[in-house]
C-alpha positions as CSV (number, residue, x, y, z in Angstrom):
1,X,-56.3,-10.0,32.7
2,X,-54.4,-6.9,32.2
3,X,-56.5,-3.6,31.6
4,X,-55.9,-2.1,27.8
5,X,-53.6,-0.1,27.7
6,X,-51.7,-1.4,30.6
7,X,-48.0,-1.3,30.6
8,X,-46.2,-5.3,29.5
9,X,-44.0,-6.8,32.2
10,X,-40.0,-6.6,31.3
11,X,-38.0,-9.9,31.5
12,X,-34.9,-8.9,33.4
13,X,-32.2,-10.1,30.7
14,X,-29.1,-10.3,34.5
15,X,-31.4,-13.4,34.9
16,X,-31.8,-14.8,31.6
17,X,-30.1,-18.7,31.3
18,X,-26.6,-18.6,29.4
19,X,-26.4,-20.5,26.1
20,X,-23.2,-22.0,26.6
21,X,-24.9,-25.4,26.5
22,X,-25.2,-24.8,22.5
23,X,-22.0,-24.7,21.8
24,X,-21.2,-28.1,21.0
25,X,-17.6,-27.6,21.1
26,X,-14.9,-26.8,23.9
27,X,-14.3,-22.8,24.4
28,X,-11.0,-23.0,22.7
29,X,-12.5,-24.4,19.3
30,X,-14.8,-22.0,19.8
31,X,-12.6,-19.1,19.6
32,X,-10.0,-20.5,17.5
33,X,-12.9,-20.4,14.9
34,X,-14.1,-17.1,15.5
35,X,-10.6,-15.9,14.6
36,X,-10.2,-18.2,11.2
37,X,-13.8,-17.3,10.3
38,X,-12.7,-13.4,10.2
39,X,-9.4,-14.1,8.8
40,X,-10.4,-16.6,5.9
41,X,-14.0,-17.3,5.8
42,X,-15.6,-13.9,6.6
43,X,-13.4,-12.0,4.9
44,X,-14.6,-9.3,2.4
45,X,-11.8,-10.7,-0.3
46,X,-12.2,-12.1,-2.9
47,X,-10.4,-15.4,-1.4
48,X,-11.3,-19.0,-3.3
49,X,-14.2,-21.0,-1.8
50,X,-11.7,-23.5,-1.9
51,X,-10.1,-21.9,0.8
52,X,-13.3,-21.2,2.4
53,X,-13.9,-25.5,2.4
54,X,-10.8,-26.0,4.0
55,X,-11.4,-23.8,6.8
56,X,-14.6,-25.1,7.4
57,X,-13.9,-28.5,6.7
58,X,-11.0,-28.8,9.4
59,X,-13.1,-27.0,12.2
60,X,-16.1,-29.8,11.6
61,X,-18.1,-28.8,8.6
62,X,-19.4,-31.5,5.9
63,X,-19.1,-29.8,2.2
64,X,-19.7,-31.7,-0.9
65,X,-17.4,-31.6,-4.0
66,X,-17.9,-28.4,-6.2
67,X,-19.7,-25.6,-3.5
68,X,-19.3,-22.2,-3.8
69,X,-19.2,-20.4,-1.0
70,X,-18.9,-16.4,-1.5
71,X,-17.3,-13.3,0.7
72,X,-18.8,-12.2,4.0
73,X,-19.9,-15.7,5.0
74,X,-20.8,-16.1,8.4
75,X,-21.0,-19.5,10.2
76,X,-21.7,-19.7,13.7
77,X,-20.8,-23.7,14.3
78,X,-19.2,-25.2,11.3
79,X,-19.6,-29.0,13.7
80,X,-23.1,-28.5,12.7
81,X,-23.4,-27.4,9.0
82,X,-23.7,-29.4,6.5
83,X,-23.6,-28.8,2.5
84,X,-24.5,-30.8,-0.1
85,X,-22.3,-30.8,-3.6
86,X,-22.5,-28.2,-6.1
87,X,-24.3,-25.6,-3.7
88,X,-24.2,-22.2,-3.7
89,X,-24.0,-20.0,-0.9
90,X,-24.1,-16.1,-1.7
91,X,-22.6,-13.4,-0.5
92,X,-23.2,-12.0,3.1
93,X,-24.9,-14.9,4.1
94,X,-25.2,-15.5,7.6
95,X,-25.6,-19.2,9.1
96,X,-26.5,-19.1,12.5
97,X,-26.7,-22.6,13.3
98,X,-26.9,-23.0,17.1
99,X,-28.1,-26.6,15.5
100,X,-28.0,-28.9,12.7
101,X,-28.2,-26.7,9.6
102,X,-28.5,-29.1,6.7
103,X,-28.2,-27.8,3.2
104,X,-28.6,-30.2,0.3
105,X,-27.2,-30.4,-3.1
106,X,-27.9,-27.9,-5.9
107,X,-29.4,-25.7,-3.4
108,X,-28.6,-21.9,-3.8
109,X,-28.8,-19.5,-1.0
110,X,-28.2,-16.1,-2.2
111,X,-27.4,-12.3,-0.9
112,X,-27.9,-11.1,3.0
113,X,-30.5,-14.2,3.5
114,X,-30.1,-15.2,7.2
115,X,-30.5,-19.0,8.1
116,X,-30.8,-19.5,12.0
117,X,-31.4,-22.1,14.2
118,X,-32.0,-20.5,17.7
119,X,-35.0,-18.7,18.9
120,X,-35.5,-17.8,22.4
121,X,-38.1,-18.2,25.5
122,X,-39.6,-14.6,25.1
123,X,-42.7,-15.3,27.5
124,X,-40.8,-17.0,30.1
125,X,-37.2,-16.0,31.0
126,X,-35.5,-15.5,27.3
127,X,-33.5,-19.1,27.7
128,X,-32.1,-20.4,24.2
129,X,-34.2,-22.7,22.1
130,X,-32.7,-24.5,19.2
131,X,-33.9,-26.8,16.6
132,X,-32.4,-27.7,13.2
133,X,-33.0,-26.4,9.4
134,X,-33.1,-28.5,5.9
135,X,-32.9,-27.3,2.5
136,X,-33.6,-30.1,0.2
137,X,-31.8,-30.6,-2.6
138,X,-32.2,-27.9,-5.5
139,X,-34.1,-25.6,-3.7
140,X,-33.5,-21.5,-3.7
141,X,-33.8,-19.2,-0.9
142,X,-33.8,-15.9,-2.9
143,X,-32.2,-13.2,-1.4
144,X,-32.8,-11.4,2.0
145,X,-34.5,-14.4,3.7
146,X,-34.9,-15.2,6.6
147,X,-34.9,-18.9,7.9
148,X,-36.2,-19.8,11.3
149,X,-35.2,-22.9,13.6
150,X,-37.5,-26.0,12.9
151,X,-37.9,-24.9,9.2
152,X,-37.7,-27.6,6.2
153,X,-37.8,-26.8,2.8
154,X,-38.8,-29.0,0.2
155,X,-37.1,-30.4,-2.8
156,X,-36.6,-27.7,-5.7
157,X,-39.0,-25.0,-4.4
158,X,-38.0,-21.3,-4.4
159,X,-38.4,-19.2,-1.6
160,X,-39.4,-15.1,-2.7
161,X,-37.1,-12.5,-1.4
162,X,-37.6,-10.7,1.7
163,X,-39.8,-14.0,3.0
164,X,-39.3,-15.3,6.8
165,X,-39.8,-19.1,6.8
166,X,-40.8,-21.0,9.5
167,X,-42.4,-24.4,9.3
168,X,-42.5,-27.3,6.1
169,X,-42.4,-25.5,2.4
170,X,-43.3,-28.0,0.2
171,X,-41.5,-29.3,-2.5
172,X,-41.6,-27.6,-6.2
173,X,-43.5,-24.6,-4.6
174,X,-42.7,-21.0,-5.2
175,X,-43.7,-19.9,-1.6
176,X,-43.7,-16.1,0.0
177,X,-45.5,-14.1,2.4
178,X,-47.9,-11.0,2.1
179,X,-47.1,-7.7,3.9
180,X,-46.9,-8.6,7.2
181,X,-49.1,-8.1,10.1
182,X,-49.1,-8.2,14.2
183,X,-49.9,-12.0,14.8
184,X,-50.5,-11.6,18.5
185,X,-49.5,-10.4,21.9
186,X,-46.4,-11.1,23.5
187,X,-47.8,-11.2,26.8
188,X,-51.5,-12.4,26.7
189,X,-53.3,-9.6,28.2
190,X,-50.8,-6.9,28.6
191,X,-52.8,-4.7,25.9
192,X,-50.8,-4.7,22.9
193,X,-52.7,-3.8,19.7
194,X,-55.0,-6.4,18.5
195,X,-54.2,-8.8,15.2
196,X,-54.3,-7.1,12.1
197,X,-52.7,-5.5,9.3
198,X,-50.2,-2.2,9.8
199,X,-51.6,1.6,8.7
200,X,-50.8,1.9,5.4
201,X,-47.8,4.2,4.8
């Protein structure tokens, strides 16, 4: 065991694996997307969602009948997104779905909440892990969210702003954090501060 106070190791990021493997897609689709999603889909204009469908639709997305989908959208895989009808998705939303990112119907997702899919190794060698998100239907993830890989939330519950999610919300709950705290140590025995609440300001 490390002596308090001791400096943490450093993973060496030259060495960390790539995360080509989550692509799900040729390079070429790839980067034809990244060009239609800043021409059409991430675009601060006012352009229709019905536009925005389209786009997303032809590169792989499923989107139900009547979804609005606002300006500064972000999409990372649109071959692993799906939306169900009548949803909402705000404005500068990002989706980073390195995995299946399942929204359902009636669900809203509103202003500068980030959704992703992908975490990484950070006690080992940094390598990509993925695994998949669901919104059930008529649920709300308020604004300025953030939604972790492995995540489900239930049927009709509201998530508070500012809350990071990561596990099952149940359904019809209004769910959100306290102020947060440090929840451990990154490397076990390096001698970062023990568990607890931060100085108040």
């Amino acid at each position: 065991m490390a002596e308090q106070g001791a400096r943490p190791p450093v993973i060496d990021l030259s060495a960390a694996p790539g995360a080509g493997e989550a692509w799900g897609a040729p390079a070429w689709k790839v980067y034809l997307w990244g060009l239609a999603e800043v021409l059409l889909v991430s675009n601060p204009l006012q352009i229709s969602s019905r536009v925005r469908r389209v786009v997303l639709v032809a590169f792989g997305a499923t989107i139900g009948e009547g979804v609005l989908l606002r300006p500064r959208l972000r999409v990372r895989f649109p071959w692993k997104l799906t939306v169900g009808d009548r949803s909402w998705i705000g404005e500068d939303v990002w989706l980073h779905n390195q995995d299946q990112l399942t929204i359902g119907a009636d669900v809203v997702v509103s202003q500068g909440t980030f959704l992703t899919t992908g975490s990484h190794a950070h006690r080992r060698d940094m390598a990509l892990i993925t695994a998949p998100v669901v919104i059930e239907d008529g649920a709300w993830v308020t604004a300025r969210c953030v939604v972790l890989g492995g995540t489900r939330i239930g049927r009709s519950a509201v998530v508070s702003p500012g809350t990071v999610v990561s596990g099952n919300v149940p359904a019809g709950v209004v769910f959100g954090q306290p102020r947060g705290t440090v929840l451990g140590q990154r490397f076990p025995g390096a001698g970062t501060p023990a568990a607890g609440p931060p100085p108040a300001p």
